[in-house]
Short mmCIF file of the C-alpha atoms (twelve columns), coordinates in Angstrom:
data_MODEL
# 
_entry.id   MODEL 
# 
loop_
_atom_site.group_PDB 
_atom_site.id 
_atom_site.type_symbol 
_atom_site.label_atom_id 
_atom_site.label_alt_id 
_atom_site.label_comp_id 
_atom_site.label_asym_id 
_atom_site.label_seq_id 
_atom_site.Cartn_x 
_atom_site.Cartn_y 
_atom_site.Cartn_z 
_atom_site.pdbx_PDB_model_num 
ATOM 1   C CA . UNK A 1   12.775  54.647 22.746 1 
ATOM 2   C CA . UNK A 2   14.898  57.820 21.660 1 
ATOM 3   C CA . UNK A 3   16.335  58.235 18.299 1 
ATOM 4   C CA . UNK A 4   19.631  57.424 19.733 1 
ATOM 5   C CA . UNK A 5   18.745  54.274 21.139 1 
ATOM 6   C CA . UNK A 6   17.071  53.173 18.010 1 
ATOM 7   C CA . UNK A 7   20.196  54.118 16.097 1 
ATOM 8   C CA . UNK A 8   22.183  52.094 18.879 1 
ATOM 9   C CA . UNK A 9   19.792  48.918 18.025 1 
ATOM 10  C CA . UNK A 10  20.519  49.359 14.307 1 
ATOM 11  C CA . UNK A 11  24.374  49.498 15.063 1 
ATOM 12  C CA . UNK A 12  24.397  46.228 17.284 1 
ATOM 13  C CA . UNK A 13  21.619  44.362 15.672 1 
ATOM 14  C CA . UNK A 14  23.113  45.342 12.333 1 
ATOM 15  C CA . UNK A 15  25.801  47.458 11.093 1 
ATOM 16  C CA . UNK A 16  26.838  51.127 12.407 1 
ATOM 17  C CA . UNK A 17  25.966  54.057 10.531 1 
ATOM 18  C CA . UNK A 18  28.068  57.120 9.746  1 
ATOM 19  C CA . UNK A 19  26.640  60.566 11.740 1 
ATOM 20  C CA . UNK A 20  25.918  62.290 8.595  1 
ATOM 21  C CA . UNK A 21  23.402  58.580 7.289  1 
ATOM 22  C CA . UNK A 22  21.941  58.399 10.886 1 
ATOM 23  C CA . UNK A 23  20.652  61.755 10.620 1 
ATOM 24  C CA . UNK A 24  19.238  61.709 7.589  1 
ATOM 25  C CA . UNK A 25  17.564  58.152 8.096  1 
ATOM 26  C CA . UNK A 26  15.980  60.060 11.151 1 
ATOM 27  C CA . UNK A 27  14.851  62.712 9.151  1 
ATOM 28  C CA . UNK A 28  13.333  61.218 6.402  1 
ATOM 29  C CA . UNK A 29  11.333  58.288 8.793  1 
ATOM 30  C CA . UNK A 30  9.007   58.755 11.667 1 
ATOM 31  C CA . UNK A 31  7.738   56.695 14.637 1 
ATOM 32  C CA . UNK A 32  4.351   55.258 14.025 1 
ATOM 33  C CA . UNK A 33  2.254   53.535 16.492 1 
ATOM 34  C CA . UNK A 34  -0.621  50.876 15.527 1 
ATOM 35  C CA . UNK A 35  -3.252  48.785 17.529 1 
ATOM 36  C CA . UNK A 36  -3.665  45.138 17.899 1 
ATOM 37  C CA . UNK A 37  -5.245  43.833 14.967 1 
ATOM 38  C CA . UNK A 38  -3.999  46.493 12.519 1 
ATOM 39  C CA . UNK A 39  -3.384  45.540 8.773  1 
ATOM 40  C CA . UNK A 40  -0.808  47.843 7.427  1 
ATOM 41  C CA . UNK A 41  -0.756  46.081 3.937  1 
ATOM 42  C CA . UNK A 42  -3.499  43.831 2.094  1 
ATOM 43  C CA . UNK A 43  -2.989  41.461 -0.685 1 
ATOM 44  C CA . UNK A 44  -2.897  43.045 -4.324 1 
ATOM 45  C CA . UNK A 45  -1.934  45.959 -2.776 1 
ATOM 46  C CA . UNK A 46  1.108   47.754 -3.166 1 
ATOM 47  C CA . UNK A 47  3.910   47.909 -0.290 1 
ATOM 48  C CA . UNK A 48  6.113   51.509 -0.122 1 
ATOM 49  C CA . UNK A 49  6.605   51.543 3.531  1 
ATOM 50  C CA . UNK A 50  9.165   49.359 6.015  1 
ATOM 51  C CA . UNK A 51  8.737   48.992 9.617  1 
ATOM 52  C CA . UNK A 52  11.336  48.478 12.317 1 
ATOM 53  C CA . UNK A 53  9.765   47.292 15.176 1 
ATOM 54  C CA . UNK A 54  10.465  48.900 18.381 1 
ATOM 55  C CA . UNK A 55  8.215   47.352 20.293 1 
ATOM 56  C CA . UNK A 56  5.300   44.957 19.814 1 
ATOM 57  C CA . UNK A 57  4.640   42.449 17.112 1 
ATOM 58  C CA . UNK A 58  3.633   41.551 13.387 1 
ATOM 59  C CA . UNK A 59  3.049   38.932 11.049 1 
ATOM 60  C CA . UNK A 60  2.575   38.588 7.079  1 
ATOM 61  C CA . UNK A 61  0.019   36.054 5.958  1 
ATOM 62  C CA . UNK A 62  -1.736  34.923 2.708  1 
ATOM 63  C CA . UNK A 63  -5.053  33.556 2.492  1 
ATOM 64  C CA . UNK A 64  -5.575  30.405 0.446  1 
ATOM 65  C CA . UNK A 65  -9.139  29.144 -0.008 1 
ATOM 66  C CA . UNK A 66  -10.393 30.915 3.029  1 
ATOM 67  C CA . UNK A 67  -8.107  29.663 5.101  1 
ATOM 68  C CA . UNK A 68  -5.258  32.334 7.070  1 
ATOM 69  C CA . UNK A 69  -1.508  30.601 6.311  1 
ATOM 70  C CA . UNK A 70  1.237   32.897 8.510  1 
ATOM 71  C CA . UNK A 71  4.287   33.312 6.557  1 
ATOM 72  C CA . UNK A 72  6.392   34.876 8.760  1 
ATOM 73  C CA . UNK A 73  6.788   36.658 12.382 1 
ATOM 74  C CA . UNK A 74  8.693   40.211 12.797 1 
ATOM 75  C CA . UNK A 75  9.398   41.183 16.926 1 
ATOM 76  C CA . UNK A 76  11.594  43.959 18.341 1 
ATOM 77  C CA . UNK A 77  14.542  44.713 16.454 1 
ATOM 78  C CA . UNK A 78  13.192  43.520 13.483 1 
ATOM 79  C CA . UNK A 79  10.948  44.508 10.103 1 
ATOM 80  C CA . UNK A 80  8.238   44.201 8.633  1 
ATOM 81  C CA . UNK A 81  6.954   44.856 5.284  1 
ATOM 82  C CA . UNK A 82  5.633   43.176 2.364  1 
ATOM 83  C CA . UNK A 83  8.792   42.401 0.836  1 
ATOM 84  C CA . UNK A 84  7.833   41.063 -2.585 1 
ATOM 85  C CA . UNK A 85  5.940   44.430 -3.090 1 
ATOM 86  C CA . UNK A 86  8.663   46.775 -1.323 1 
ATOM 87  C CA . UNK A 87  11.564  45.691 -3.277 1 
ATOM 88  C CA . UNK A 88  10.088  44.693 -6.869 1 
ATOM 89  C CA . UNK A 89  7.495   47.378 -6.966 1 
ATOM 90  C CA . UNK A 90  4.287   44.176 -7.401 1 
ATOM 91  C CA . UNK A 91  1.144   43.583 -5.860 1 
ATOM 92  C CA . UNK A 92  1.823   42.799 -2.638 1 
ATOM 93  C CA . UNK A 93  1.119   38.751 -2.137 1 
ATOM 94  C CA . UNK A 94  0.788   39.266 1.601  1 
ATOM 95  C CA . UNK A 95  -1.647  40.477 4.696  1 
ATOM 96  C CA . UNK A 96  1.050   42.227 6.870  1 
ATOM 97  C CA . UNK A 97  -0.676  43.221 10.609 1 
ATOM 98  C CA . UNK A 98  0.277   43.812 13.710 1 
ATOM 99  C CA . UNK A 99  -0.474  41.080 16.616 1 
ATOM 100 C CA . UNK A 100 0.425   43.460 18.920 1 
ATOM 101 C CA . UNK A 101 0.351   47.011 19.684 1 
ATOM 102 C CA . UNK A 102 3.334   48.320 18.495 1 
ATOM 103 C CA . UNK A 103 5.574   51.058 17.990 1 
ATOM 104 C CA . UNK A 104 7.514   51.415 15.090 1 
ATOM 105 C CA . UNK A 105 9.643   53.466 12.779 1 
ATOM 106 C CA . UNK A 106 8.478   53.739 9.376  1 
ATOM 107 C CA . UNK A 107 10.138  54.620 6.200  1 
ATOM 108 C CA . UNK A 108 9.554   54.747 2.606  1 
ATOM 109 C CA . UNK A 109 11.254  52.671 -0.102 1 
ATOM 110 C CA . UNK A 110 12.645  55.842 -1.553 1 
ATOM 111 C CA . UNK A 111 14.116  56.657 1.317  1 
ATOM 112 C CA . UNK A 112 16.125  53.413 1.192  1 
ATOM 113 C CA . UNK A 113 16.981  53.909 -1.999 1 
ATOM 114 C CA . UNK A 114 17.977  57.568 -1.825 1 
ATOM 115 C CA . UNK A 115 20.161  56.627 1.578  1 
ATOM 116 C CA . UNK A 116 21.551  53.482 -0.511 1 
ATOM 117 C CA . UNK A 117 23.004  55.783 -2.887 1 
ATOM 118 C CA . UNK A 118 24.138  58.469 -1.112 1 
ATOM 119 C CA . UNK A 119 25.671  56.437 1.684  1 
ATOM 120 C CA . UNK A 120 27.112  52.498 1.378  1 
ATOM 121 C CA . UNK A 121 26.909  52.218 5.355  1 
ATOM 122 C CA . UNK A 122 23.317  52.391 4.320  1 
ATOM 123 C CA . UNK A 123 23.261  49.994 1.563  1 
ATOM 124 C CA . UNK A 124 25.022  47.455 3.499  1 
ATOM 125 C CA . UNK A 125 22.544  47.730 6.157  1 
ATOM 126 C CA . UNK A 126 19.634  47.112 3.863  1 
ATOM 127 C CA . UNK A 127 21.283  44.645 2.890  1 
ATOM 128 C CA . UNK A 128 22.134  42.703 5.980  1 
ATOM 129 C CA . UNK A 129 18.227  42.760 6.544  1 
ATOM 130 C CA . UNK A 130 17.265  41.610 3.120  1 
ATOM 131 C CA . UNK A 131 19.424  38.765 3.817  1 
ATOM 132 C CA . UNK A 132 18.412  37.858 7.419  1 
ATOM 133 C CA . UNK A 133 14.764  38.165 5.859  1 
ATOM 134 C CA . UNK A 134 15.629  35.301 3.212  1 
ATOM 135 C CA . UNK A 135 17.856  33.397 5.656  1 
ATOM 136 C CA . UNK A 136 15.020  33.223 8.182  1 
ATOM 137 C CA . UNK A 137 12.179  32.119 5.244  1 
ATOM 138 C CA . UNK A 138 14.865  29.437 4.226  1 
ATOM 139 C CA . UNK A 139 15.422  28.132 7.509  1 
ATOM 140 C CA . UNK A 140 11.671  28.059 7.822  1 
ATOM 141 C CA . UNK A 141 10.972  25.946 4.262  1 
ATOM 142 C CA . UNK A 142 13.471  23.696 5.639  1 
ATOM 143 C CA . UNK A 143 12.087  23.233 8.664  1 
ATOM 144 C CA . UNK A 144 8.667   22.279 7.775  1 
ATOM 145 C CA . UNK A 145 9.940   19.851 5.214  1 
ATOM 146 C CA . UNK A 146 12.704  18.001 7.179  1 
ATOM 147 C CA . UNK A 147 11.734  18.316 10.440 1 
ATOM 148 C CA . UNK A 148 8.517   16.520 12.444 1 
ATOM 149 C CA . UNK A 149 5.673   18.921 14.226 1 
ATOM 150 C CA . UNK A 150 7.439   18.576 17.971 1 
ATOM 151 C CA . UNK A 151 10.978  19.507 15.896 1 
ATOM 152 C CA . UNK A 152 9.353   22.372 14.392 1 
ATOM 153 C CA . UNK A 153 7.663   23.438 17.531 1 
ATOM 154 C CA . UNK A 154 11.023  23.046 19.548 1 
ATOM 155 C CA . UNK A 155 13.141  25.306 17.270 1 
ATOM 156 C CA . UNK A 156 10.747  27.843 17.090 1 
ATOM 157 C CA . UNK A 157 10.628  28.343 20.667 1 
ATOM 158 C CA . UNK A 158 14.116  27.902 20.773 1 
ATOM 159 C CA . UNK A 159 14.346  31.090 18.640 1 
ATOM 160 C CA . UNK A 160 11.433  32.604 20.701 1 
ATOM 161 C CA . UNK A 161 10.915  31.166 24.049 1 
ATOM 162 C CA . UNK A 162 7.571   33.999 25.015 1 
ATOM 163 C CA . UNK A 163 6.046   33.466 21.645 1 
ATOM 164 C CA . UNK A 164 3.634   31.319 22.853 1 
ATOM 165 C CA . UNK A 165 2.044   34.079 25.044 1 
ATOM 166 C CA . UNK A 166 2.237   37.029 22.213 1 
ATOM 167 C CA . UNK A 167 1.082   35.193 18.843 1 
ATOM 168 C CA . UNK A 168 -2.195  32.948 19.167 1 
ATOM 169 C CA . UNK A 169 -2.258  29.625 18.876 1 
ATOM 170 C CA . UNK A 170 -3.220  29.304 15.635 1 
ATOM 171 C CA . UNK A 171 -1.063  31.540 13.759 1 
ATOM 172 C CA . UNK A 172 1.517   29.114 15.011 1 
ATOM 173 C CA . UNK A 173 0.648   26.162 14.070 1 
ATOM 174 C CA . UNK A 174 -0.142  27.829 10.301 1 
ATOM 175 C CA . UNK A 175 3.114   28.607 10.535 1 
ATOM 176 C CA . UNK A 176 4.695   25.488 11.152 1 
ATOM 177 C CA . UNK A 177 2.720   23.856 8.898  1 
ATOM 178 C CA . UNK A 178 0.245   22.053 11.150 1 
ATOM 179 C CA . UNK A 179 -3.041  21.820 12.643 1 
ATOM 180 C CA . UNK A 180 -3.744  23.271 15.831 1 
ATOM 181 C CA . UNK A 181 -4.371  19.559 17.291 1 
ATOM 182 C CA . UNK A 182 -0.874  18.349 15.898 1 
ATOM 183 C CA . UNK A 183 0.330   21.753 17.499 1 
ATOM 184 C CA . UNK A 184 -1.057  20.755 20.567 1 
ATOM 185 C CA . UNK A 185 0.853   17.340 21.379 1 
ATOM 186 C CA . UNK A 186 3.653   18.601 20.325 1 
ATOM 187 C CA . UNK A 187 3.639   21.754 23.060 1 
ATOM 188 C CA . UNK A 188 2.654   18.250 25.685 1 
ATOM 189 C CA . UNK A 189 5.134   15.953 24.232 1 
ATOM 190 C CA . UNK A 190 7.582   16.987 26.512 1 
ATOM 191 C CA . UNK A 191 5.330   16.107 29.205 1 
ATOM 192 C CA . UNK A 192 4.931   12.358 28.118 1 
ATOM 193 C CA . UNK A 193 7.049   9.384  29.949 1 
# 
């Protein structure tokens, strides 16, 4: 993907930037490219970089007595980063890696928030995808409490119809709050008379 058809992305997926931000947000960042199974951050650790995915996938997780809970799924278009640790500067309570190999352009937290103050185009774009982040986690915690496994199961591929064949099985079901058996009947339920 060229820099001008990532900054075409950010513009539709987003907000347009101003010449003078695009270029500098170019500058300052740089296309990265990681291998299935990569782990970019670890928990304790602390997050300064942001990925927008260009193509591929990622996940944040925690682990909770041994056990591996996904938190959240980033695919094209999107980001990833720990952001507990990115934007409050604390040990990062995530695993973030990549369940794909991906391609990506990273930045630093200071660049966002040198290109926050220097341009609001900027700012307002951060803050479209701080908000879409929350949003999304929302929509998630509501999800999993109101909503029964084949529910859960069904809006999730509404969102993402090919997820099923890029994120295993049972960082899926972790996700949606359920075991991989539960996760099972409700991918058949559909089948059922």
């Amino acid at each position: 993907m060229s820099s001008e058809e990532i900054l075409n992305e950010i513009g539709k997926t987003y907000t347009p930037l101003s010449i003078e931000c695009q270029q500098e947000f170019l500058a300052k960042s740089k296309i990265s490219t990681f291998k299935r199974g990569d782990i970019i951050i670890r928990e304790g650790q602390f997050s300064k970089k942001a990925y927008l995915i260009l193509e591929g996938c990622s996940r944040a997780y925690y682990l909770k007595d041994g056990k591996d809970i996904s938190d959240w799924f980033a695919f094209e278009k999107q980001f990833m980063a720990s952001i507990v640790s990115f934007f409050s500067n604390e040990p990062s309570p995530h695993y973030v890696e990549f369940v794909e190999n991906s391609i990506v352009l990273e930045f630093t937290k200071d660049i966002v928030d040198i290109l926050s103050e220097k341009h609001h185009d900027f700012e307002r774009f951060i803050s479209k995808v701080v908000t879409e982040t929350m949003l999304g986690l929302c929509e998630r915690l509501y999800t999993i409490q109101f909503n029964k496994a084949e529910e859960r199961y069904n809006h999730l591929t509404s969102i993402h119809p090919d997820i099923i064949n890029r994120i295993p099985l049972t960082h899926i079901a972790s996700y949606l709050g359920m075991t991989l058996e539960t996760l099972s009947r409700a991918r058949h339920s559909k089948n059922r008379i």
